[in-house]
C-alpha positions in Angstrom: 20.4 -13.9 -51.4 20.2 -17.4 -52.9 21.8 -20.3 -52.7 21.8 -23.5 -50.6 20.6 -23.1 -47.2 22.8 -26.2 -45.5 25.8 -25.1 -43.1 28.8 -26.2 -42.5 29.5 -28.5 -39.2 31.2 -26.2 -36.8 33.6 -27.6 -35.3 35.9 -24.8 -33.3 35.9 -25.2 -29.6 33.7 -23.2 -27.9 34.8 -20.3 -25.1 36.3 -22.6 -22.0 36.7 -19.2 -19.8 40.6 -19.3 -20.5 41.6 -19.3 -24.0 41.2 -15.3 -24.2 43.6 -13.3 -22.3 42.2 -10.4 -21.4 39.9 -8.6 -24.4 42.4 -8.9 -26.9 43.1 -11.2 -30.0 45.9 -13.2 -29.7 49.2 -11.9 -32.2 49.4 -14.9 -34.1 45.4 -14.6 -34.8 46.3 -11.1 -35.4 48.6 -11.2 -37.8 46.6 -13.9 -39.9 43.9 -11.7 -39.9 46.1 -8.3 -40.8 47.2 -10.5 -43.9 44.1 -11.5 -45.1 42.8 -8.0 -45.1 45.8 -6.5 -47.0 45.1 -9.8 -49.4 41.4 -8.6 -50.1 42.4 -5.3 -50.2 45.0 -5.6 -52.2 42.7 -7.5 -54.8 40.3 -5.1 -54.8 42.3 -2.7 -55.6 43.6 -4.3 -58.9 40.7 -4.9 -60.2 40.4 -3.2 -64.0 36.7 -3.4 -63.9 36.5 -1.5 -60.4 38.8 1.3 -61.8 36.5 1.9 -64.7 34.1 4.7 -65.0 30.0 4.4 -63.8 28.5 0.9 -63.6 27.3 0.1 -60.0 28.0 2.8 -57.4 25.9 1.3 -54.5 27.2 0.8 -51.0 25.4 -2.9 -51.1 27.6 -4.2 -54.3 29.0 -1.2 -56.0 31.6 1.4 -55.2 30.5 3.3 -52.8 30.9 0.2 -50.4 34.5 0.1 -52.0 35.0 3.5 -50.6 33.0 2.9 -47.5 35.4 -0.3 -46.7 38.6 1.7 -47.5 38.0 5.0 -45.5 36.9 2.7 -42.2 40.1 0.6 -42.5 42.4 3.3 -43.0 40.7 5.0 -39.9 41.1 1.8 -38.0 44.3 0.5 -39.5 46.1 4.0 -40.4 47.1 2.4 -43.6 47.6 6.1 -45.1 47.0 5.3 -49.4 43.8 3.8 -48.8 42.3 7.1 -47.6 43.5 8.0 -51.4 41.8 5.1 -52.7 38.9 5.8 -51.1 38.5 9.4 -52.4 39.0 8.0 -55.7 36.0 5.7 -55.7 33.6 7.9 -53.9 34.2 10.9 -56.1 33.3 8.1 -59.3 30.4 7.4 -57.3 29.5 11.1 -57.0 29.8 11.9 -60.9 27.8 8.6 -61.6 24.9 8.4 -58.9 21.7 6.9 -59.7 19.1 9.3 -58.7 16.4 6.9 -58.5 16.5 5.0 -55.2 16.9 6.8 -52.0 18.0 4.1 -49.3 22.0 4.1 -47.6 22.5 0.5 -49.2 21.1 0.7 -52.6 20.2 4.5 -53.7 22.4 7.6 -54.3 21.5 8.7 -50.4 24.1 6.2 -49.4 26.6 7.4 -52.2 26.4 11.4 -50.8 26.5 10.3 -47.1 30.1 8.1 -47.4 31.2 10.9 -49.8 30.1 13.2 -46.7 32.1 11.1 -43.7 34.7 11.0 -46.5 34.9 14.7 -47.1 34.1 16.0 -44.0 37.4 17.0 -42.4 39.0 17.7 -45.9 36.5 19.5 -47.9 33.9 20.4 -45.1 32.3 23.0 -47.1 31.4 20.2 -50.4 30.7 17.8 -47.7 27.3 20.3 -46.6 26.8 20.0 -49.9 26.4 16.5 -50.3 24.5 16.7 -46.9 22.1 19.5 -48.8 21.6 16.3 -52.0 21.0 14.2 -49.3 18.4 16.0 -47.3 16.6 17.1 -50.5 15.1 14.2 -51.1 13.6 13.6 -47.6 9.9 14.9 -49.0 10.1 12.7 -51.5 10.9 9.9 -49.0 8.3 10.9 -47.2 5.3 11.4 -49.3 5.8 8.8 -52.4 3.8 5.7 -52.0 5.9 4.3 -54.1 8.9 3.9 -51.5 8.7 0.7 -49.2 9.8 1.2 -45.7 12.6 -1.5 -45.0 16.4 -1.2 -45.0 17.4 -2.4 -48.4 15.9 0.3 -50.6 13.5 2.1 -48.4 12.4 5.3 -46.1 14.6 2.9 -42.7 17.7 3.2 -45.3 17.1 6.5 -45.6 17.0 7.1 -42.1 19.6 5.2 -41.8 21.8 7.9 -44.1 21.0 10.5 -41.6 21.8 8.7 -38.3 25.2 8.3 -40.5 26.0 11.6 -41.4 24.8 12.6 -38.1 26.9 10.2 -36.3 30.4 10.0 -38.2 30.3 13.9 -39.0 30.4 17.3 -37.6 27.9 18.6 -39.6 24.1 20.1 -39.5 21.9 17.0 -40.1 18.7 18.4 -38.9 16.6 17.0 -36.5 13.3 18.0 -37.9 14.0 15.5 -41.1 15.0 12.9 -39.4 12.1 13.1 -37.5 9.8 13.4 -40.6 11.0 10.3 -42.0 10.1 8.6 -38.5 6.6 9.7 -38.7 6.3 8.6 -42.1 7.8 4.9 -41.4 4.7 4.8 -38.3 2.4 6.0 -40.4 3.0 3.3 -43.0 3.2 0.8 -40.3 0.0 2.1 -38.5 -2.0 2.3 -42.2 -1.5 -1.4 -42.8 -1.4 -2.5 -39.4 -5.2 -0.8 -39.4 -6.1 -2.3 -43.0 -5.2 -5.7 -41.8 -6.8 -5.6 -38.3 -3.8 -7.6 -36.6 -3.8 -6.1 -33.4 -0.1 -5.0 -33.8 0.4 -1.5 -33.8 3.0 -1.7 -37.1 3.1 -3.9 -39.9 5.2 -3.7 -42.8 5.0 -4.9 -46.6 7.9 -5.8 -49.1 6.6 -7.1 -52.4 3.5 -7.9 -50.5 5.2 -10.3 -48.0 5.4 -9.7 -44.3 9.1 -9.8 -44.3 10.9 -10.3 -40.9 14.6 -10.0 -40.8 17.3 -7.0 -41.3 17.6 -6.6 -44.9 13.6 -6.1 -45.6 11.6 -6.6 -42.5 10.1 -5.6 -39.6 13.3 -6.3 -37.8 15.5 -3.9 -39.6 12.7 -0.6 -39.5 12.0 -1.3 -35.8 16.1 -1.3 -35.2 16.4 1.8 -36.9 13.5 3.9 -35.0 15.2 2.4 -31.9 18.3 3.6 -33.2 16.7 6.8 -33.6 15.2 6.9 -30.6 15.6 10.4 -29.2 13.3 11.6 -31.9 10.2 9.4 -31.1 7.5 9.9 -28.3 8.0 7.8 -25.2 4.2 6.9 -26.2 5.6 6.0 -29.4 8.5 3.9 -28.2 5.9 1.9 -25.3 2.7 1.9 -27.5 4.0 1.4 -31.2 7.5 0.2 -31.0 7.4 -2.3 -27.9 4.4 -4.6 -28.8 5.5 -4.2 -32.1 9.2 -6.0 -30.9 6.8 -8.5 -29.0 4.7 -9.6 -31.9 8.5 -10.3 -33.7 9.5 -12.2 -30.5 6.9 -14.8 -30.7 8.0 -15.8 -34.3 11.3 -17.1 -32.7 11.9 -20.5 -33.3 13.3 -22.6 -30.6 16.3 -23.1 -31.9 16.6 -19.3 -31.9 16.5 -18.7 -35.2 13.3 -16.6 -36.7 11.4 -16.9 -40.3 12.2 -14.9 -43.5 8.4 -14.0 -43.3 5.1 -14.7 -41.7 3.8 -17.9 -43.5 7.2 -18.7 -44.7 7.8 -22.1 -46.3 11.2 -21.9 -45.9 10.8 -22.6 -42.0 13.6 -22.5 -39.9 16.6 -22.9 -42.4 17.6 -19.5 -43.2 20.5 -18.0 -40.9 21.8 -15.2 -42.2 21.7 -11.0 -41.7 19.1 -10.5 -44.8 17.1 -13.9 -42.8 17.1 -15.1 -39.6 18.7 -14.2 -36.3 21.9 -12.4 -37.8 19.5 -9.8 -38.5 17.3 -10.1 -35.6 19.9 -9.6 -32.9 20.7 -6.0 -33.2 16.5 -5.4 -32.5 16.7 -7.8 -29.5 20.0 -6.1 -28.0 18.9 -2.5 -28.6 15.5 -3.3 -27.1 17.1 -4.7 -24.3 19.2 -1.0 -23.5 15.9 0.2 -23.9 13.4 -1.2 -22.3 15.5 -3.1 -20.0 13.4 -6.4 -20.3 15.1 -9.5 -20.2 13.0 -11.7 -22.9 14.9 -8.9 -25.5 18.5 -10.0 -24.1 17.5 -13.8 -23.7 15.8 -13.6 -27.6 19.1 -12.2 -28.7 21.3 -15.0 -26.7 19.4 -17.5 -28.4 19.9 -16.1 -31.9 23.8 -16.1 -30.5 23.3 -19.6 -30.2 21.8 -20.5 -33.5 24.5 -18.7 -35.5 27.5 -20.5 -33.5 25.4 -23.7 -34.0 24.5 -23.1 -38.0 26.1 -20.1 -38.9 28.8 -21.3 -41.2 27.6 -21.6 -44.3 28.2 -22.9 -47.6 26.9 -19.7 -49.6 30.4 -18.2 -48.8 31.6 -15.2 -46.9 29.5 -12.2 -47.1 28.1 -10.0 -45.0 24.6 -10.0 -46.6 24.2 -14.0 -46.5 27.1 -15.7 -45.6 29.7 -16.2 -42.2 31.1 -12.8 -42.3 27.9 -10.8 -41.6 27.1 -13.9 -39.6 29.9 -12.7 -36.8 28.6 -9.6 -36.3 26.2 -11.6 -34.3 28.7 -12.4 -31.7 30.7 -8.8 -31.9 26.9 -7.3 -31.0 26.6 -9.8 -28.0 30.1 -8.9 -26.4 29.2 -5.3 -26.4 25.8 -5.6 -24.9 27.0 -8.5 -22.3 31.2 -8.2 -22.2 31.1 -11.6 -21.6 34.0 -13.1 -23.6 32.6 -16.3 -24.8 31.0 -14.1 -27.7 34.0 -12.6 -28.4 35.5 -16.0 -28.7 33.1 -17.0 -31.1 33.8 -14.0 -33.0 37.2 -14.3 -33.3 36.4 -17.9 -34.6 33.9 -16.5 -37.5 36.9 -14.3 -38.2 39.3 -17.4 -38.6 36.6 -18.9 -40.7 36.9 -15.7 -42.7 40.6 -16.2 -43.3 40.1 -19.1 -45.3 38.5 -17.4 -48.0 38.4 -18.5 -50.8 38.6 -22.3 -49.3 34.5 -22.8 -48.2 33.6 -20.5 -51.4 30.8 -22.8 -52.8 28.8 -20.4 -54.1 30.8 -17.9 -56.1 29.1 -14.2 -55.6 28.2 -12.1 -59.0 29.8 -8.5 -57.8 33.1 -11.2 -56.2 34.6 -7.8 -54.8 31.6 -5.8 -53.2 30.5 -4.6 -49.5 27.7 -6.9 -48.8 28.1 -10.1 -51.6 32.1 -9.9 -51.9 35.7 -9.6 -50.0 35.5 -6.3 -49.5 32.9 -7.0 -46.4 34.7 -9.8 -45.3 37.9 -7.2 -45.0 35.4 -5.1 -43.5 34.1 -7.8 -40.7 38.2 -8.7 -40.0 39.2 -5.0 -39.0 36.2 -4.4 -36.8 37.1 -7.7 -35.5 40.6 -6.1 -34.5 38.5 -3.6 -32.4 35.6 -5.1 -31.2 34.3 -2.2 -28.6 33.9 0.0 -32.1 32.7 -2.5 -34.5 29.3 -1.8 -36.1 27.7 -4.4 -38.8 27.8 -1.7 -41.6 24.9 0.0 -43.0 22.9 -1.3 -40.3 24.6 -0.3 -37.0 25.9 2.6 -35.4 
């Protein structure tokens, strides 16, 4: 998550309400984008160190995103020996998993629920039981203090590993853990929200920062219980969650873009999904399909705006911090609105992505990962393919 903050100049055209015919990408695009994926793909999967046993078998930069990225293309794409490819990393993952942290992105939760989704059709009965490691640790979760509550590595990644298995299998995820984890996120947000004496219903702490965005703040937890929403109180949603979006909202800068935390020096420089409005958007849009108010859908056509304005960056690529993650933005803004100028701009991000390794300034240390390397950027190009299904992964649903 480091590197220099200063984008690129973009220069594609914007939408001029003709240069899209109907919702679909044109063939030459297409194909370009077809052949990158195989490209990344196809590097991945010769990589020696990949193939060796143990070392990192996270979703965020390790295997298990290897896997992840391989099953949801070949379910996409049909391209049938990726399936194989994918078994073969998650079942590493599975022999090799850390059994310390407990979040989707960076603990062994996320390793048993893509070997779950992986498994499920095949091997249903050793999918339950990878759904039985997974809800095991949900008292742990739960009760240790020592657990944060954001997306990265705490109890909203954890969450987040349920709503998945829930989601993308047929199996028994039940409902009274998932909402135990819920009332253990508000009841970490209402402790410190009452030990500071803000006002605001939920607060939450990272490393003792206020953290805003998707990848450690406020942002990401409250996307998740809205995510979740089914399981929470309608007092919960109107009394906790909502002023608790509107004390988020008034950090928005005008350009659209928010701070990495309250009292952030970095100002308004960071635009990316770990900081700024990549991460913020997915709040604002689900907000909007919830409450129906329309500062949520005008906060999250300004973070649109941002991104297309600043969004290509000189980090590189990714999804975590860099242009890939950075069109999810506009793939989240054509679902919620269908208008076609987001689409557009997608579509552009995804050219942008095409010319890896060109604008790669700031080489990533795991090159071939999820969220730092080409895997996510094959990831972001085949949702691209089919918009109406794409979900930023890890994060959406």
């Amino acid at each position: 998550m480091s590197g220099s903050q200063k984008p690129f100049t973009n220069d594609y055209e914007d939408y001029s309400g003709n240069d899209l015919k109907g919702d679909k990408i044109e063939p030459d695009v297409l194909t370009k984008q077809e052949t990158k994926i195989t490209e990344l793909i196809n590097l991945i999967l010769r990589s020696t160190k990949l193939k060796s046993t143990g070392g990192d078998v996270s979703v965020y930069t390790g295997k298990a995103g290897i896997a992840l990225t391989l099953f949801m293309i070949h379910n996409k794409l049909g391209v049938g020996h990726y399936r194989e490819e994918a078994i073969q990393y998650i079942d590493d993952c599975l022999k090799n998993a850390s059994k310390r942290r407990h979040s989707f992105l960076n603990g062994d939760a996320g390793v048993y629920a893509v070997g779950a989704f992986i498994y499920n059709t095949t091997r249903h009965t050793y999918a339950m039981g990878l759904l039985e490691k997974l809800t095991a640790k949900h008292e742990e979760v739960c009760k240790s203090s020592d657990i944060p509550d954001e997306i990265l590595y705490g109890r909203a990644g954890y969450l987040y590993a349920l709503l998945f298995v829930k989601k993308y299998t047929n199996l028994n995820v039940e409902d009274s853990i998932i909402r135990k984890v819920i009332s253990a996120i508000l009841d970490s947000g209402k402790k410190l929200a009452d030990k500071n004496g803000s006002g605001v219903p939920l607060e939450f702490e990272w490393h003792d920062k206020n953290y805003l965005g998707g990848a450690h703040g406020i942002a990401g937890i409250l996307y998740l219980l809205l995510l979740a929403k089914h399981y929470l109180t309608e007092d919960e949603l109107l009394w906790l969650g909502k002023p608790s979006i509107n004390y988020l909202l008034s950090f928005q800068y005008p350009s659209g873009n928010f701070p990495s935390s309250i009292g952030s020096k970095s100002s308004d420089r960071l635009v990316q999904w770990c900081h700024g409005a990549p991460g913020v958007v997915q709040l604002m849009s689900k907000a909007y399909e919830v409450f129906g108010d329309e500062k949520y859908l005008q906060s999250a056509l300004k973070c649109g705006e941002v991104v297309w304005q600043r969004g290509l960056l000189w980090k590189g690529y990714s999804l975590c911090h860099g242009v890939a993650g950075n069109g999810y933005t506009f793939i989240q803004l054509y679902q919620l609105t269908r208008d076609k100028k987001h689409l557009h701009r997608a579509i552009k991000f995804g050219e942008w992505c095409t010319t890896w390794p060109q604008n790669q300034f700031y080489p990533p240390d795991r090159g071939y990962s999820l969220f730092e390397g080409i895997a996510g950027i094959a990831y972001f190009l085949a949702d691209l393919i089919t918009p109406d299904t794409a979900a930023f992964p890890a994060y959406s649903l």
